[in-house]
C-alpha positions in Angstrom: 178.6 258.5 -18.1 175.3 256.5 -18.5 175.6 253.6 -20.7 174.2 254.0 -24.3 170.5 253.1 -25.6 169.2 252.2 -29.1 167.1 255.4 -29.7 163.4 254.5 -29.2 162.2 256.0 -32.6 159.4 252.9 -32.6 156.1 254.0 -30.5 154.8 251.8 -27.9 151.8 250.1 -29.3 148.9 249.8 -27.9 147.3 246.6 -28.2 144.2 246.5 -27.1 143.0 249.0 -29.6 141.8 248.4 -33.2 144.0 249.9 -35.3 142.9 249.2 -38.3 139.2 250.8 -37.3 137.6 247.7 -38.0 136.0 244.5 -35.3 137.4 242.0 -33.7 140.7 241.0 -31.7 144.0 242.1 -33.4 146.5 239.5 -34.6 147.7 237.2 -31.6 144.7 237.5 -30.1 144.4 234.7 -27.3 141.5 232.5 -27.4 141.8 229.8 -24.8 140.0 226.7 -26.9 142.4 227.4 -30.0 144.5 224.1 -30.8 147.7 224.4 -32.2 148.0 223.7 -36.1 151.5 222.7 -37.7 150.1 224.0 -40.8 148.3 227.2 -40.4 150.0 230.5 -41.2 153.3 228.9 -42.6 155.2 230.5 -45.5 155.7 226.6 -47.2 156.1 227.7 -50.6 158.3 230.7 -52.2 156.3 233.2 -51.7 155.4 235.2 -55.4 156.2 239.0 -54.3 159.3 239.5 -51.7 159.0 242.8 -49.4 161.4 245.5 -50.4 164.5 246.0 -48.4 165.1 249.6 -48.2 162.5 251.1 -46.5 159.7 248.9 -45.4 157.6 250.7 -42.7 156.1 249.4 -39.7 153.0 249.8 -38.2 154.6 252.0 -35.6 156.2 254.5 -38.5 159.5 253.2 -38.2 161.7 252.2 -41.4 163.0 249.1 -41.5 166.3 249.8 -42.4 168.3 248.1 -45.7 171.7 247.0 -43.4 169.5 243.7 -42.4 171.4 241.9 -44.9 172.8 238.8 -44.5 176.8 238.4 -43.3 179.0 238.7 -46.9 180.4 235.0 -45.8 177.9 232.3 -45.6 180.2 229.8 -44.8 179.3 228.6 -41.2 183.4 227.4 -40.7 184.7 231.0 -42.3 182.0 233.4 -40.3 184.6 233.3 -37.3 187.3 234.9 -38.9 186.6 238.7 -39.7 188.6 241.4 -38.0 187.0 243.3 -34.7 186.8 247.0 -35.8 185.6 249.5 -34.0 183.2 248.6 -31.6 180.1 249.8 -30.2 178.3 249.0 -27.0 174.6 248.8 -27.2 172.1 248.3 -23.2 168.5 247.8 -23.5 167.6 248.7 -20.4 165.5 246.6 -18.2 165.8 242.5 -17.0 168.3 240.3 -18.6 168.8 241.5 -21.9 171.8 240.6 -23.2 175.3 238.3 -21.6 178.5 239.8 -21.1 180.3 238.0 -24.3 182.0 239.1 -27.7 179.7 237.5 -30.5 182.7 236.1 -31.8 182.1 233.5 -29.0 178.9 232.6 -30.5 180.4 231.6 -33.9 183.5 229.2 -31.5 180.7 228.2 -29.5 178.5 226.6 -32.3 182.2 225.2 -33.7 181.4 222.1 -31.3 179.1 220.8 -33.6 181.2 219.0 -36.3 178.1 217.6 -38.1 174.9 220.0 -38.8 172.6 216.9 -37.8 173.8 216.3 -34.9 172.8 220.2 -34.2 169.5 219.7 -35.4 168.9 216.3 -32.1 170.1 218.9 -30.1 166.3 221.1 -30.7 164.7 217.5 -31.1 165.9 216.9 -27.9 164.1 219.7 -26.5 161.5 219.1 -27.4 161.1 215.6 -26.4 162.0 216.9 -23.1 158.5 218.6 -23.2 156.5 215.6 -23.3 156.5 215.6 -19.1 155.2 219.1 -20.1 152.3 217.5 -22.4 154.0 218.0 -25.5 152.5 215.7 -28.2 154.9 216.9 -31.3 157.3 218.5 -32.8 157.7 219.6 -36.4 160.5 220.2 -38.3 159.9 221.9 -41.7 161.2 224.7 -44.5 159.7 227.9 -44.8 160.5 230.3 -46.2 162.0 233.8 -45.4 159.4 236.6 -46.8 161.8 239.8 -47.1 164.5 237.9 -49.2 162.8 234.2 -50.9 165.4 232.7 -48.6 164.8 229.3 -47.0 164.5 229.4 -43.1 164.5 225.9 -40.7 160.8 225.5 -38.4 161.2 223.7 -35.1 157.3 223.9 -33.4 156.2 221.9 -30.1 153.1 222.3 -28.3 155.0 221.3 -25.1 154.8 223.7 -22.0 156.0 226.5 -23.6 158.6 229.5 -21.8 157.4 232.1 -19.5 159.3 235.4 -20.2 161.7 234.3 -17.3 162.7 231.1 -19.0 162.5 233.3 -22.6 165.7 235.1 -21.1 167.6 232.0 -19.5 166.9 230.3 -22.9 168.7 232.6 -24.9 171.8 233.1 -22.1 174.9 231.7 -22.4 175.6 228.8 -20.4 172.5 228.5 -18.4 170.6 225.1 -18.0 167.1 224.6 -16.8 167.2 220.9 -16.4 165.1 220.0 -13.5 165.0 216.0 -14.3 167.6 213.3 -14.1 166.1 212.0 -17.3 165.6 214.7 -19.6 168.3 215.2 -22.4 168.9 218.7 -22.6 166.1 221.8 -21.8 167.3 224.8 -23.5 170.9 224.9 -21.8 174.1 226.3 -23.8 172.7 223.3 -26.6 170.0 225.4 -27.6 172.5 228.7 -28.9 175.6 225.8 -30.1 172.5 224.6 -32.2 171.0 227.6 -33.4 173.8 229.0 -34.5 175.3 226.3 -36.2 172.6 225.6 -38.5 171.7 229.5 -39.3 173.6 233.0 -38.6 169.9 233.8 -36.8 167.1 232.5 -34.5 163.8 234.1 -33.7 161.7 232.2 -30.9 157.9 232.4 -30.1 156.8 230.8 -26.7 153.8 231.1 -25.5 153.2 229.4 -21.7 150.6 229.5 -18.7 152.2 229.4 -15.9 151.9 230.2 -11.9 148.2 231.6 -13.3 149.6 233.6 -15.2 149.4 233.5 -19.4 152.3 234.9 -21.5 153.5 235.6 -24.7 157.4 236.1 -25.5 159.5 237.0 -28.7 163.6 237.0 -28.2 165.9 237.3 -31.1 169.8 235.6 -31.0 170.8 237.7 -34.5 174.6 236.6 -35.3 174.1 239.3 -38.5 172.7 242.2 -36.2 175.7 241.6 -33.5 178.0 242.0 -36.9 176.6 244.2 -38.6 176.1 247.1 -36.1 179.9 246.4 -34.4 178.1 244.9 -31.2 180.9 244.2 -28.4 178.3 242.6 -26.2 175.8 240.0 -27.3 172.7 241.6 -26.9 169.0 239.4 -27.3 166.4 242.3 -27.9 163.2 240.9 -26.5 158.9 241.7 -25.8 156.9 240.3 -23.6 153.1 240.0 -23.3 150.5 239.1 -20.9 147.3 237.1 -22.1 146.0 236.5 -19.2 142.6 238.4 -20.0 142.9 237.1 -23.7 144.4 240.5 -24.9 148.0 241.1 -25.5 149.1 243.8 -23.1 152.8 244.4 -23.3 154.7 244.1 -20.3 157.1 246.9 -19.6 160.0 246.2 -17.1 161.6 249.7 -17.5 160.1 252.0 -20.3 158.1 252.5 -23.1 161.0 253.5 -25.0 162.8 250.7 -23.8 160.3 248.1 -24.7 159.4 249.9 -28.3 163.6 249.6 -28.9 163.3 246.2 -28.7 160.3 245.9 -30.7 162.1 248.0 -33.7 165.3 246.3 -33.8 163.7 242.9 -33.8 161.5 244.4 -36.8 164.7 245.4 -38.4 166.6 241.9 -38.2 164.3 239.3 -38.3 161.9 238.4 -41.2 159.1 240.1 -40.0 158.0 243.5 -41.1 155.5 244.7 -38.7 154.3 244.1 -35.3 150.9 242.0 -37.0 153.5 239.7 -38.5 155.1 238.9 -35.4 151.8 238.2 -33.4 150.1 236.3 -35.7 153.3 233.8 -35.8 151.5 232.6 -32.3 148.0 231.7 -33.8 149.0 228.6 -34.2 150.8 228.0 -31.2 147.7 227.3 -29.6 147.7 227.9 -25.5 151.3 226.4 -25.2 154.3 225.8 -27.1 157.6 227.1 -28.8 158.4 228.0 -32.1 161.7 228.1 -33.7 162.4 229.7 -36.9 166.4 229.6 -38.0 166.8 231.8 -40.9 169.8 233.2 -43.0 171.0 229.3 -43.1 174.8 228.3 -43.7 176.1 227.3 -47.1 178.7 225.2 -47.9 182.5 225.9 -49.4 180.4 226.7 -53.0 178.0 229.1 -51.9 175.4 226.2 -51.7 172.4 226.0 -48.7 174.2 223.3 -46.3 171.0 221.7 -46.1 169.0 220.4 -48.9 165.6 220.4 -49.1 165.1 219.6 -52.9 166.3 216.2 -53.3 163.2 215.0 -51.5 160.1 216.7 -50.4 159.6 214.4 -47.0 163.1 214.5 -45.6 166.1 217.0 -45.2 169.5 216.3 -46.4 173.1 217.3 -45.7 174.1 218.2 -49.3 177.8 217.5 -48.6 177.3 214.1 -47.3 175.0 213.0 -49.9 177.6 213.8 -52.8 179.8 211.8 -51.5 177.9 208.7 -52.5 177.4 210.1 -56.0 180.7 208.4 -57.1 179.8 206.2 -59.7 178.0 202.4 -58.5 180.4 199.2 -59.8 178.9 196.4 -57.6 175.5 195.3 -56.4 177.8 195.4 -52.8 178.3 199.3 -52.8 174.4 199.7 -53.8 173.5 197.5 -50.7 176.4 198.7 -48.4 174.3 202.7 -49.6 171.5 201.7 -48.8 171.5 200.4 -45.0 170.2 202.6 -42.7 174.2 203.1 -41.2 174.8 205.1 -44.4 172.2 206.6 -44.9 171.8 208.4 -41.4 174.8 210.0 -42.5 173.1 212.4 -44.7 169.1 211.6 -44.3 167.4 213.3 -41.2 164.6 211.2 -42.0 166.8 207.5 -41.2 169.0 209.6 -38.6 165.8 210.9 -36.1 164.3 207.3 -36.8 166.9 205.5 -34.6 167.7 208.8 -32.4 165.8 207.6 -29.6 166.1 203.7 -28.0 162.6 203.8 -26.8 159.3 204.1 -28.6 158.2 207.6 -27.8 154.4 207.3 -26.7 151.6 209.6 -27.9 154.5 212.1 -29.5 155.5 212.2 -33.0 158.9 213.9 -35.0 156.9 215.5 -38.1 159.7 215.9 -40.5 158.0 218.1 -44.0 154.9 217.0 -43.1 155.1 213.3 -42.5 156.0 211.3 -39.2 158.9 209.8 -38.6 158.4 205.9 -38.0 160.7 205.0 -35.1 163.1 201.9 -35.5 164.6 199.5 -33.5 167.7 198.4 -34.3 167.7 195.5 -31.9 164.3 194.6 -33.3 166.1 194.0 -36.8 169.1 191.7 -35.5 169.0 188.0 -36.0 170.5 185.4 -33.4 170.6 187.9 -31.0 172.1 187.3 -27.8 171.8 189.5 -24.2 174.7 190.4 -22.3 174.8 192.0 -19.2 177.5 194.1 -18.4 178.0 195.6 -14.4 180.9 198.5 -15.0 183.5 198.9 -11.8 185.0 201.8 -10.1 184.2 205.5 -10.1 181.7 205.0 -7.4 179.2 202.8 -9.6 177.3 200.8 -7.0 174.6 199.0 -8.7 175.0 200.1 -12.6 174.6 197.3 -15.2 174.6 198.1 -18.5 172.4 195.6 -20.9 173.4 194.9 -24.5 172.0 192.9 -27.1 174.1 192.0 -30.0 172.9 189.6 -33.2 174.0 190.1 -36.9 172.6 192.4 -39.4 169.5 190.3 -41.4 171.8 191.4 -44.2 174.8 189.5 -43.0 176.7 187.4 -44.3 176.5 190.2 -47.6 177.0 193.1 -45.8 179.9 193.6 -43.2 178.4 196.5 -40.9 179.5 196.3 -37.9 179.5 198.4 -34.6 177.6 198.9 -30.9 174.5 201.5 -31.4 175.5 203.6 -27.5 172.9 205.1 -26.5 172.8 208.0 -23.3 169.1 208.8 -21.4 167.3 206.8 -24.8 169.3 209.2 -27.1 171.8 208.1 -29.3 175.4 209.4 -29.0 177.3 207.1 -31.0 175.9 204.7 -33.6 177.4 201.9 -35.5 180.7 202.5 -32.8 183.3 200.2 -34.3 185.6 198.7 -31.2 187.3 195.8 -33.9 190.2 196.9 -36.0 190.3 197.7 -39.4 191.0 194.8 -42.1 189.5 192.3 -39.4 186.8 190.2 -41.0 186.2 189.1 -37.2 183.0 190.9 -36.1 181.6 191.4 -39.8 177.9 192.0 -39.5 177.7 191.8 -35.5 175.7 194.8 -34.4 174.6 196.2 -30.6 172.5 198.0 -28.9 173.1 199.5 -25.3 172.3 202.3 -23.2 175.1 203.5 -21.0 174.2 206.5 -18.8 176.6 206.0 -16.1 179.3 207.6 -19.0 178.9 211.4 -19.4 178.2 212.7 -23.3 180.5 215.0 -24.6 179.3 218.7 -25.4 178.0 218.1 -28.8 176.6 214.7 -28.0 177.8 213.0 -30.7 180.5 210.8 -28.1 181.5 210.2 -24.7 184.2 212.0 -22.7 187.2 210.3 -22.4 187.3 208.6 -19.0 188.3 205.4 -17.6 185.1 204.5 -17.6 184.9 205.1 -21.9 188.0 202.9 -21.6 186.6 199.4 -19.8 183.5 200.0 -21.8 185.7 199.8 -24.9 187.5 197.0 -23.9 184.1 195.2 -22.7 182.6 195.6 -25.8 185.7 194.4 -27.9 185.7 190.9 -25.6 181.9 191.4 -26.3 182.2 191.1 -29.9 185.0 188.2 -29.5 182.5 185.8 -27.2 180.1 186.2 -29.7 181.8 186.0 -33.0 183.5 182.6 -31.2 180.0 181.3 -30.8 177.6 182.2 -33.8 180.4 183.4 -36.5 179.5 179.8 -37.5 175.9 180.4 -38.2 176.8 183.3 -41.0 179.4 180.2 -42.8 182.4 182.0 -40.8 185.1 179.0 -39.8 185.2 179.4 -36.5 188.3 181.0 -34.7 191.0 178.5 -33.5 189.7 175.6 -35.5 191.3 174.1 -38.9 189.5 172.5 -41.4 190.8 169.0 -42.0 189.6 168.1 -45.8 188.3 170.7 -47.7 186.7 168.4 -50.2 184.5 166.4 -47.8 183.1 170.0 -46.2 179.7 170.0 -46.3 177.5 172.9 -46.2 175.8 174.1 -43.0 172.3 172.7 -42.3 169.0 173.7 -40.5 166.9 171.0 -38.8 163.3 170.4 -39.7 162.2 173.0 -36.5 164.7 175.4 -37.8 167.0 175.4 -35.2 170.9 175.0 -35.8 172.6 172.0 -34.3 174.9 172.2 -31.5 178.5 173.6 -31.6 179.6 169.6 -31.6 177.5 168.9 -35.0 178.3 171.8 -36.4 182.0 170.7 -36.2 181.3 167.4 -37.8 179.8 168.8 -40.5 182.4 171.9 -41.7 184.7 168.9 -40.8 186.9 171.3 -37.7 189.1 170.2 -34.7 189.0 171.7 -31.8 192.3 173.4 -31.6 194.0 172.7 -28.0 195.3 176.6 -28.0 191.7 178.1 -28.1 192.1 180.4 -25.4 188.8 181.0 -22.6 186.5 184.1 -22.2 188.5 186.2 -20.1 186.1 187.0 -16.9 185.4 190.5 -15.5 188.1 190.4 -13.0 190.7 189.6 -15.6 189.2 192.5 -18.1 189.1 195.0 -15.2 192.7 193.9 -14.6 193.5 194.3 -18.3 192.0 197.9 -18.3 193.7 199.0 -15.3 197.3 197.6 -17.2 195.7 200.0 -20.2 195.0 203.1 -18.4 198.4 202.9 -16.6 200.3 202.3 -20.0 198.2 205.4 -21.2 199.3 207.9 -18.8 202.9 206.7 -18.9 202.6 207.0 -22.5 200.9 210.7 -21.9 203.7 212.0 -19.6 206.7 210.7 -22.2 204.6 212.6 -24.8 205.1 215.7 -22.0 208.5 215.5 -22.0 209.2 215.2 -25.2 207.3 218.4 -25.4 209.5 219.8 -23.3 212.7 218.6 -25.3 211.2 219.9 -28.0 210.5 223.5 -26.8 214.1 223.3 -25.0 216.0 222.8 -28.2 213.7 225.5 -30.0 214.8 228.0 -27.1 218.6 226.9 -27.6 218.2 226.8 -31.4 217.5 230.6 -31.0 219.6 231.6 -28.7 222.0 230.0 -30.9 221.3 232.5 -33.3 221.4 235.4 -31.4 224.7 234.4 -30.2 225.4 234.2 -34.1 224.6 237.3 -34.9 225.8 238.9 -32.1 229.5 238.1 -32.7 228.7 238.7 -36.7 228.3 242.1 -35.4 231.1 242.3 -32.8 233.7 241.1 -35.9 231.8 243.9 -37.9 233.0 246.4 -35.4 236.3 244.8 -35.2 236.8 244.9 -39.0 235.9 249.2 -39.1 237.7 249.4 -36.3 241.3 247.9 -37.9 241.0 250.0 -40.9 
C-alpha cells in the first residue's frame, strides 16, 4: 500500500512571474547589495486589524483552514499529558522531511529545560557560534503574531546562514553540526529542546550562499499541527529556493504537488497567510542569516504569557520569577540583596545574557528590544582579588589547568553573595555555584570566576554532569574559598579563623596606610588584638585534596550500592507482603469451601 500524502490542493507557484500584473521583482526578491535591517518589516506593535481565521485564502486559492488554533492547554509542563487517539500518518514525499518520532517526544524533550532562560542561551548560543561565519548580531525582540494579536519571540543573525541541507539537519532530532572544538552548540538537538520550550511552534527563514550556490529555505517544527491533525510521526513541512540568478525559483526534489503540500500546510499553521508574507520575511535578512520566529508562547499555571514583555520595554522577563520578589521590602538589606546582578539574572534576560559569555565578544552585539546588551565582567567588579591556578588529575588530563580568580563583592561586607561564576567554552553553566554550607558566614561575599572545559555540560547547560572530575572540582573550590577567607576575611572586619580575641575593649578598628595598602597579617593581629592559635591547621596541598577526593568518591559508591540493596530489601518484602496476601485469601477461600461443604 503506498504511504499517504497531504492532498496537494495548493498550485505550484510560479515565481518568476508578476502576478499581480504590475513591475518589478516579487516579494523576496534577491538583490545582492541589500544589508540586513533588524528593524524593517517587523510586526513590533499589535497590529489594529487581525486576519480572520476561518477562511483566509492564499495566493494559490487554497483556504486556510480554521483548526490552526492554538493547543486548549497552554501550559508548557501540562501540554505532555493528553491522551494518543487515533492516529494518522502523514509522508511528504521527497528529502528528509520529517524524523521517525511520536510528537509526544518533543514536549519530554524540551522538559530538560527547567528554566525558560536558560532555553533562550541555548539560540544565543547559536548564534554566537556564527561569528566564525561573519555574524555581527543577533536580535532578540517581540513581535507580534498577525492572524491572532498574539505575541511571538524574534531570534535574527546575519551569520552564515543554512543551506537547504543544513535547513533539514537543523530541524532533525538529534543531529549536531558542530564542526569546531570551540563553538557552543550549532543547531544540534539544543535548537528543538529550545524552541519548544519557549513556544508550542517555530517557523525558521535561512537564507545562505554556499558552494556558489545561493538559497532560500522555510521549515516549520509545529507542536499544534502534530496535535491537532493526530500526527504519529513528526513531520517538518519545508520549501526551498534558489537565488542564485536573483529570482526565487523553487526547488523541487520530488513533485510539484509535493512541494505545493508543503507550501499549504505551512500556510495553514504558521502566521503567515500567503506565500508574499512568507518571502518578504527574508527582505531583511540581507545575503545571509537566520531568522527565528517562536509563536503560540507558553503560559504559566494562570493562563499568563510565561514571559513578560510589559514590565519593561528594553528587556524580557520571566513573570514567575519576578513575583517572587514582590513580597513586601522590610530592610534596606533585602532591597540591596534584590538588586545585585545574582538576583536579578534570575528573572531579567537583560542582567542574565550580560554575564552569559566570560569574554568580551568583538565586533558582535546581543540586541535585546532594540538596545545592546553591555557585557559584564564579573571578575572585573571583585575587590582584593586573588589568582589561583588549579591543574585537575586523572581521567586522562595531561596538561589542563583551570585559572580562577576570586575577590569579594565591592558590596561586601553588606551583602553576603557568595559562589564560583563556572564557566564552559566562555559560556556560563553555573553562576554564583555555592560549594560552602548553609548558615556558614565563612565565605560571605567571596565570589569566582573560572572556565572549566575539561568538565562536560549537562544537556540543558545549566550544570555539569556528575563525574569525578565535578567532584575534585568541588572539593577544590571549597579549600579554594577556605585559603582565601583564612587570608583576606580580615580585610572585610571578619576575625580571622582560629584566632581569639584577647580584650575586646582595647580592639581597635582596622586601618589603611597613607598609600592605601593594608598592613601585613602580623599588624593586623596587633591591632584586632588576636593570638595566633597553635591548632590553626595548614592549606592542605593537591596531593592531600586528590587523596581526600579519592576517600569521597569511594565512600560515594559504597554509599550508592547500600542504597541498591536496600532497594532490593525493599522490593523483596513488597513481593512477600503480597504473596502474603494471596496466601490469605487463598485459605479464606479454601475454609469458605470447607464451611458449605460441612453443612
Amino acid at each position: 500500500m503506498p504511504p499517504k500524502r497531504i492532498p496537494a490542493t495548493a498550485n505550484i507557484v510560479d515565481l518568476d512571474s508578476d502576478e499581480e500584473g504590475g513591475a518589478g521583482p516579487p516579494p523576496g526578491f534577491y538583490n545582492t547589495h541589500s544589508k540586513p535591517s533588524i528593524s524593517a518589516k517587523l510586526q513590533n506593535k499589535p497590529p489594529t486589524t487581525i486576519t480572520t481565521l476561518s477562511t483566509s485564502t492564499t495566493d494559490g486559492g487554497a483556504a486556510v483552514a480554521a483548526n490552526c488554533r492554538p493547543l486548549d492547554n497552554r501550559s508548557f509542563w501540562k501540554a505532555g499529558a493528553y491522551e494518543i487517539g487515533p492516529a494518522r500518518s502523514t509522508v511528504f514525499q521527497g528529502d528528509l522531511e520529517h524524523a521517525r518520532v511520536h510528537p509526544k517526544f518533543l514536549h519530554s524533550n524540551a522538559t530538560s529545560h527547567k528554566w525558560a532562560f536558560g532555553a533562550i542561551a541555548e539560540l544565543l548560543d547559536n548564534a554566537v557560534d556564527e561569528i566564525e561565519n561573519g555574524a555581527t548580531f543577533v536580535n532578540v525582540d517581540r513581535i507580534y503574531n498577525t492572524k491572532d494579536n498574539s505575541p511571538a519571540l524574534l531570534f535574527q543573525d546575519d551569520g552564515g546562514g543554512m543551506n537547504p541541507e543544513c535547513m533539514r539537519k537543523c530541524m532533525s532530532l538529534g543531529y549536531s553540526s558542530k564542526t569546531s572544538n570551540t563553538t557552543i552548540g550549532q543547531y544540534g538537538n539544543g535548537f528543538k529542546t529550545s524552541t519548544m520550550r519557549l513556544g508550542a511552534d517555530v517557523i525558521v527563514f535561512s537564507r545562505a550562499n554556499q558552494s556558489g550556490r545561493a538559497t532560500q529555505s522555510v521549515g516549520l517544527l509545529s507542536y499544534t499541527f502534530l496535535r491537532r491533525t493526530r500526527q504519529d510521526d513528526v513531520i517538518v513541512p519545508m520549501i526551498d529556493f534558489d537565488i542564485s540568478d536573483n529570482w526565487a525559483v523553487p526547488i523541487i526534489y520530488s513533485s510539484n504537488d509535493d512541494w505545493s503540500s508543503n507550501l499549504k500546510t505551512i500556510l495553514e499553521w504558521s502566521p503567515f497567510t500567503s506565500k508574499d508574507d512568507l518571502l518578504l520575511q527574508f527582505e531583511n535578512i540581507g545575503s545571509h542569516g537566520t531568522k527565528i520566529i517562536i509563536y503560540n508562547l507558553w503560559m504559566n499555571d494562570e493562563g499568563i504569557y510565561e514571559l513578560n514583555f510589559d514590565d519593561d520595554d528594553e528587556d524580557i522577563r520571566l513573570r514567575d520569577e519576578a513575583n517572587q520578589g514582590n513580597a513586601p521590602i522590610t530592610s534596606k538589606k533585602v532591597l540591596e540583596q534584590r538588586s545585585h546582578l545574582s538576583y536579578r539574572m534570575r528573572f531579567s534576560l537583560r542582567a542574565y545574557a550580560s554575564i552569559l559569555y566570560l569574554k568580551k565578544l568583538t565586533n558582535f552585539k546581543i540586541i535585546l528590544r532594540g538596545k545592546p546588551v553591555e557585557q559584564f565582567s564579573i571578575a572585573d567588579d571583585l575587590k582584593h582579588t586573588k589568582k589561583v591556578t588549579y591543574a585537575p588529575q586523572g581521567m586522562g588530563l595531561k596538561e589542563a589547568t583551570v585559572e580562577t580568580i576570586i575577590g569579594f563583592i565591592k558590596e561586601a561586607p553588606a551583602l553576603g553573595v557568595c559562589g564560583f561564576n563556572v564557566y564552559h567554552k566562555n559560556r556560563l553553566i553555573r553562576p554564583y555555584w555555592k560549594v560552602t554550607a548553609d548558615g556558614n558566614s565563612r565565605g560571605s561575599g567571596v565570589v569566582g570566576v573560572l572556565e572549566a572545559n575539561y568538565i562536560e555540560p549537562a544537556h540543558d547547560k545549566q550544570d555539569f554532569a556528575r563525574s569525578t572530575l565535578y567532584v575534585k572540582l568541588e572539593a577544590r573550590l571549597k579549600q579554594m574559598v577556605s585559603d582565601y577567607w583564612k587570608a583576606h576575611c580580615h580585610l572585610m572586619g571578619h576575625a580571622i579563623p582560629g584566632t581569639r580575641v584577647q580584650n575586646k575593649s582595647t580592639t581597635q578598628p582596622q586601618t589603611e596606610d597613607v598609600r592605601g595598602t593594608y598592613h601585613k597579617s602580623a599588624t593586623v593581629q596587633q591591632t584586632f588584638g588576636l593570638e595566633s592559635d597553635p591548632h590553626l591547621q595548614t592549606p592542605l596541598d593537591d596531593a592531600s585534596l586528590d587523596q581526600m577526593c579519592e576517600e569521597n568518591i569511594q565512600l560515594f559508591k559504597r554509599c550508592e550500592e547500600y542504597k541498591k540493596k536496600q532497594d532490593k530489601m525493599t522490593q523483596t518484602i513488597e513481593d512477600l507482603e503480597k504473596e502474603l496476601e494471596q496466601t490469605r485469601a487463598k485459605s479464606a477461600r479454601l475454609l469458605s469451601q470447607m464451611g458449605i461443604q460441612r453443612k
